[in-house]
C-alpha positions as CSV (number, residue, x, y, z in Angstrom):
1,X,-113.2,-81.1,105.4
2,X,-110.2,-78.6,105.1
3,X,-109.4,-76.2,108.2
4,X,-107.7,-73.5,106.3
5,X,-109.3,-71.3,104.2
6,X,-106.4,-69.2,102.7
7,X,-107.8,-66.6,100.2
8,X,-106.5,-66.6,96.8
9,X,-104.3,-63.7,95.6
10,X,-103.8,-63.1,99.7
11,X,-99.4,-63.2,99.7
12,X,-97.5,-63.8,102.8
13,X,-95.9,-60.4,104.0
14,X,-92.7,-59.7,105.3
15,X,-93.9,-60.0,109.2
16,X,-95.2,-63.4,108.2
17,X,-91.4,-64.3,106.8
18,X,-90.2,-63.1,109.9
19,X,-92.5,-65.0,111.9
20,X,-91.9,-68.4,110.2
21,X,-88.3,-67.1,110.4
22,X,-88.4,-68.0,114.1
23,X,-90.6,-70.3,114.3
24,X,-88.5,-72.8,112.3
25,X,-85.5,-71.6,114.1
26,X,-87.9,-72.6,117.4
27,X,-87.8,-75.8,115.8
28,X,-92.0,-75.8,115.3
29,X,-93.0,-77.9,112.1
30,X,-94.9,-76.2,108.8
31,X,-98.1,-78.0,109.7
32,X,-97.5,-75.6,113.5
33,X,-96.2,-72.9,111.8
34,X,-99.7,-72.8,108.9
35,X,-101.9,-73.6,112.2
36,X,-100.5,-70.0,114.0
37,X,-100.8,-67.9,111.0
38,X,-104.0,-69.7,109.9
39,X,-102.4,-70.5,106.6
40,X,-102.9,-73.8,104.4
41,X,-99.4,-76.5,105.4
42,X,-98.4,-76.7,101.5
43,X,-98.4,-72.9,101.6
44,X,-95.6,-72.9,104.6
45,X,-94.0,-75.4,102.8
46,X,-93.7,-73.7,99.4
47,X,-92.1,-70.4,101.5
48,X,-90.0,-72.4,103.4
49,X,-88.3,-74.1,99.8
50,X,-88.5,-70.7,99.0
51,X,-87.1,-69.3,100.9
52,X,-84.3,-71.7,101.9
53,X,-80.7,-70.3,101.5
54,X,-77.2,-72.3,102.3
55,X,-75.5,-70.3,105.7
56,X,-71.8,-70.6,106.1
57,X,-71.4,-71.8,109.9
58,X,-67.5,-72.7,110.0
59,X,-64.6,-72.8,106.7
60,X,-66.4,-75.1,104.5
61,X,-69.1,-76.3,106.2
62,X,-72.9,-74.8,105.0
63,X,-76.4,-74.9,106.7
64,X,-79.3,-75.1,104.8
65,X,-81.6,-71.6,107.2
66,X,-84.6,-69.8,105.8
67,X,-84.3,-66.4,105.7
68,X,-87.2,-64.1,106.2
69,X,-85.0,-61.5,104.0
70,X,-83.7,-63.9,101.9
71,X,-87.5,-65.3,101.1
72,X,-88.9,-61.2,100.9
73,X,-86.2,-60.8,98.1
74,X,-87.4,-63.6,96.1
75,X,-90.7,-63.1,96.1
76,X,-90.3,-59.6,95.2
77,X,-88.5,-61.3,92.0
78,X,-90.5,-63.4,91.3
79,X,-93.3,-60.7,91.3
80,X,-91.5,-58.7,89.0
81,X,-91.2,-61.2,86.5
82,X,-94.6,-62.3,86.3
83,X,-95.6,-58.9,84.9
84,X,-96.1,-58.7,81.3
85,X,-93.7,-56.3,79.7
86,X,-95.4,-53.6,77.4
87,X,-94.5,-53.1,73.7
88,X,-95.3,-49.4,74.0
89,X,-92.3,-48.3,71.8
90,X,-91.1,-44.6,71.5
91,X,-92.7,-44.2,68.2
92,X,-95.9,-46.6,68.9
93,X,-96.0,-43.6,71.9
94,X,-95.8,-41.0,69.2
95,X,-98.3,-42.2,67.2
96,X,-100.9,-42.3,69.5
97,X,-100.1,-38.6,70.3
98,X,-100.3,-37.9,67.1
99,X,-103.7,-39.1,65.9
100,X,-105.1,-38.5,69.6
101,X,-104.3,-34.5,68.7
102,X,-106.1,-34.9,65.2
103,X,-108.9,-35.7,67.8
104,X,-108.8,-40.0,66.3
105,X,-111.0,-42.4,68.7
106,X,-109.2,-45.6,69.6
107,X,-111.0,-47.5,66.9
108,X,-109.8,-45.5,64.1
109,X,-106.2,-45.5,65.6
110,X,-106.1,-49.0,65.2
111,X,-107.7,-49.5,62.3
112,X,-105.4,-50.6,59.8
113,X,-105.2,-48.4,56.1
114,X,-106.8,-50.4,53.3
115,X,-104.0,-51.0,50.6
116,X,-103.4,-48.7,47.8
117,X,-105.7,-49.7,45.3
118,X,-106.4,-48.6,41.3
119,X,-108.0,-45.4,41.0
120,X,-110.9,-45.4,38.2
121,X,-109.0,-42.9,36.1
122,X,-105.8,-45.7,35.1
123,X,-108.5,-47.6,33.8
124,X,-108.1,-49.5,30.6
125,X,-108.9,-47.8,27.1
126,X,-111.4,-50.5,26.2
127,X,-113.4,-49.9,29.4
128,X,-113.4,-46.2,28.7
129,X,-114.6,-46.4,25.2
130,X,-117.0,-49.1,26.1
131,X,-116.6,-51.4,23.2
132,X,-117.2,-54.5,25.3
133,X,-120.1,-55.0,27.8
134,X,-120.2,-55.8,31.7
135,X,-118.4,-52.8,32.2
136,X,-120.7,-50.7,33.8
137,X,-120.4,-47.4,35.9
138,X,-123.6,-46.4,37.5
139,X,-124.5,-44.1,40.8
140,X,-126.3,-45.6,42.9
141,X,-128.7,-43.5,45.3
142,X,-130.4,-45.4,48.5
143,X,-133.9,-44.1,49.8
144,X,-135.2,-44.5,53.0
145,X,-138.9,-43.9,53.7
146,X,-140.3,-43.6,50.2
147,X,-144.1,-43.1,50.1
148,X,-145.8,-44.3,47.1
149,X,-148.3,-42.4,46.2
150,X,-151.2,-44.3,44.2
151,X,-153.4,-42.1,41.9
């Protein structure tokens, strides 16, 4: 059975870099560092890669440190990438406005326009004259709660 229960969606802060910051420098292991913050080992271990920079020490010669800053900044990255960008255009924005004022509910706003169709008056001659059949033009009128009346 598992001893760590770290919460989904729960993100290390920036005391918690700091923490881990001098913990490593203590020279205390990820599965020590995840047992004082009560965090899982693979999560210590994914901030440490993370945050993992290369520190100049002398002309030429480079450390690999984590950096609590370092870490902070990419996360905060890495969180603004992850957002979807929005397509709300300037004249998407204008739109809206427009058919909000004319008082439109969403529905109708996004309800795409039927295509321009014939109108019945640019019919053909032969319907209008009716000289062949199955062209009809008939009202139609629907009831609703027609009582029959028997005599």
């Amino acid at each position: 059975m598992q001893k760590y229960y770290t919460l989904k969606g729960k993100h290390l802060t920036i005391d918690n870099r700091r923490l881990i910051e001098r913990w490593k420098k203590e020279g205390k292991s990820n599965r020590e560092i995840a047992g004082l913050l009560g965090k899982a080992p693979q999560t210590i271990n994914n901030e440490v890669n993370r945050g993992t920079t290369l520190q100049q020490v002398r002309k030429g010669v480079y450390k690999k440190v984590y950096s609590a800053d370092y870490a902070q900044t990419v996360y905060q990255n890495n969180r603004k990438r992850s957002v979807k960008k929005l397509i709300l255009t300037k004249e998407i924005k204008e739109k809206i406005l427009h058919y909000h004022k004319q008082k439109f509910s969403p529905e109708m706003m996004v309800k795409k326009k039927l295509p321009a169709r014939k109108s019945i008056e640019e019919r053909p001659e032969v319907i209008i004259l009716r000289l062949e059949n199955g062209h009809y033009e008939i009202d139609t009128v629907l009831l609703t709660k027609v009582k029959i009346i028997a005599s």
